[in-house]
C-alpha positions as CSV (number, residue, x, y, z in Angstrom):
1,X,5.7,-7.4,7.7
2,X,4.3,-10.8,7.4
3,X,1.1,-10.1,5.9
4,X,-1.6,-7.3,4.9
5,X,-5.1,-8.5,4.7
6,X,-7.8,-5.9,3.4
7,X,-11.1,-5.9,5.4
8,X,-14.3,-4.0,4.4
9,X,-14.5,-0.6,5.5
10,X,-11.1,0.5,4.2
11,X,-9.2,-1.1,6.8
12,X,-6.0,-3.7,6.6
13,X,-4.8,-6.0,9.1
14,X,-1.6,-5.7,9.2
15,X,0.9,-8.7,11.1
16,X,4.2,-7.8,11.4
17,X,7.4,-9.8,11.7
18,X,7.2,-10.0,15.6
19,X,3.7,-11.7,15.3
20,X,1.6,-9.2,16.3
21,X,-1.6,-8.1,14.5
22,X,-2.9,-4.8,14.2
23,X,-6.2,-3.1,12.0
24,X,-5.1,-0.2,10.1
25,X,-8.1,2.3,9.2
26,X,-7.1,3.2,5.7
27,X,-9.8,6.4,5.3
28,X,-7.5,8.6,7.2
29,X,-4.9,8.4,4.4
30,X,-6.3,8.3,1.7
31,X,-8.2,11.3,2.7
32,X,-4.9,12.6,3.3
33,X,-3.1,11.4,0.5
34,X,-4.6,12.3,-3.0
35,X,-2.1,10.1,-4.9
36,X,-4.0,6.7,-2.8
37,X,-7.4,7.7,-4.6
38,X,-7.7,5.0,-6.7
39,X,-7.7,2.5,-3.5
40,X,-11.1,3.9,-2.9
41,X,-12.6,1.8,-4.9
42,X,-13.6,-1.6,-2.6
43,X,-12.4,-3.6,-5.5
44,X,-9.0,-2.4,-5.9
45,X,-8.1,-1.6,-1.8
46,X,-8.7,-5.4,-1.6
47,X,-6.0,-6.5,-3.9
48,X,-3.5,-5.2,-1.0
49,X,-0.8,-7.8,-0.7
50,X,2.8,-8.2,1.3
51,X,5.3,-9.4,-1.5
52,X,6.3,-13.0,-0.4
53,X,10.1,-12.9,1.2
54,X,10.6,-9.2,1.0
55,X,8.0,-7.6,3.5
56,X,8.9,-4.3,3.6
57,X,5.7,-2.5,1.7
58,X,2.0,-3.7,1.5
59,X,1.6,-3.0,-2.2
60,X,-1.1,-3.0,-4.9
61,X,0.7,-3.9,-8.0
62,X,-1.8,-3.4,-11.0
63,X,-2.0,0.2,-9.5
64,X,2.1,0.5,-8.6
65,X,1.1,1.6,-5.1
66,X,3.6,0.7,-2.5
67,X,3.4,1.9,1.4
68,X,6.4,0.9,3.3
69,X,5.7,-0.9,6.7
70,X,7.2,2.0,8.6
71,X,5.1,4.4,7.7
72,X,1.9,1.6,8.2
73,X,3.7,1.3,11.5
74,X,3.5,5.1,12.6
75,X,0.2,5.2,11.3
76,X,-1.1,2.5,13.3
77,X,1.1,4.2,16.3
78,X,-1.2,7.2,15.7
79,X,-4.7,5.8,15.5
80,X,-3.9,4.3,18.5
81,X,-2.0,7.1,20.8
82,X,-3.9,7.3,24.0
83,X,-4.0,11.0,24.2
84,X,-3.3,13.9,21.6
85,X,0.1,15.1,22.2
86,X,1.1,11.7,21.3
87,X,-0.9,11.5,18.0
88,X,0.4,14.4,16.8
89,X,4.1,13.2,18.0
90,X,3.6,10.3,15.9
91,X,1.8,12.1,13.1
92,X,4.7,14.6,12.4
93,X,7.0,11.7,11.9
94,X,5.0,9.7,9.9
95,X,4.2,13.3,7.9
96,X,8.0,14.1,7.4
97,X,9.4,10.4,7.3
98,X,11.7,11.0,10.2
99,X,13.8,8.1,11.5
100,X,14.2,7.7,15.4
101,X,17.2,9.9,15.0
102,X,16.5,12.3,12.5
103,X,13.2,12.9,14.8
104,X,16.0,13.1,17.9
105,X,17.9,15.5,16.4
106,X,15.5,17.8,14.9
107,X,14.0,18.5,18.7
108,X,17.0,17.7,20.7
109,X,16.3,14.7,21.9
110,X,17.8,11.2,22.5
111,X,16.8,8.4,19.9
112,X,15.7,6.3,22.8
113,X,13.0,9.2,24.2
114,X,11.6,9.3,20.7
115,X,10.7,5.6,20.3
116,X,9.4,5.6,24.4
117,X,7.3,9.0,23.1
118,X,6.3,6.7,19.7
119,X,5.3,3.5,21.2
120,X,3.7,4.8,24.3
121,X,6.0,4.0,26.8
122,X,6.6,7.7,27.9
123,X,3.7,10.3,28.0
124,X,4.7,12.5,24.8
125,X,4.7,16.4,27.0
126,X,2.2,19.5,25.5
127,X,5.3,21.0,25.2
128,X,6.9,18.4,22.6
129,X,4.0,18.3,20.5
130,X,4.6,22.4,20.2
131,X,7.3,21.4,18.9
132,X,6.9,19.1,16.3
133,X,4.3,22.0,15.1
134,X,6.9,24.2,15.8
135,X,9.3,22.6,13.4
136,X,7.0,22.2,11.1
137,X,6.2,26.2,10.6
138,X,9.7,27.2,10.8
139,X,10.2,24.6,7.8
140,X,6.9,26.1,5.9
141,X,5.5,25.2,2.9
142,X,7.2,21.6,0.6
């Protein structure tokens, strides 16, 4: 990641190493994520900053909050699926912090159909997104 800019609202643009540029709603998680809390306040979310030369976590350091750019990735992949099987593809991943392959082998597919599901290329099947819920209740509670 090249650089995390915060914007009113709660959202970051986000431009990763490729060159694109994408706007991250930030409500979502830290709705979701009660550890983020302090980054409510308007002051604090806008101190969000890519560390110069490493890129790999948009971080607030007076608070020692770090979010790596994978997970900003698959959360950007999910505000922006086109339909809901694919959000909650991409959601499960980002929720478990599954790799291409760990994601391949925990429904039995290939690492290349997950990133096609992930990025939109493929149509992510009702019957995949069972699945991933699936997986999820026959893991139950962490």
């Amino acid at each position: 990641m090249n650089s995390a800019e915060a914007l009113s609202g709660h959202r970051l643009r986000l431009t990763f190493v490729d060159g694109r540029t994408y706007t991250l709603d930030f409500m979502p998680l830290l709705d979701a994520s009660p550890g983020l809390s302090p980054l409510r306040e308007a002051s604090a979310f806008a101190a969000a900053m890519v560390i110069p030369g490493e890129g790999w976590t948009v971080t607030w350091p007076a608070l020692d909050i770090q979010i790596g750019a994978d997970t900003l990735w698959l959360d950007l992949q999910a505000q922006q699926a086109p339909d809901e099987n694919t959000r909650t593809f991409v959601q499960w991943r980002s929720r478990h912090g599954l790799s291409l392959a760990q994601a391949a082998a925990a429904l039995g597919l290939t690492p290349r159909t997950v990133s096609a599901y992930g990025t939109g290329a493929r149509p992510v099947p009702r019957y995949i997104a069972l699945a991933c819920k699936g997986w999820e209740a026959d893991r139950g509670p962490r």
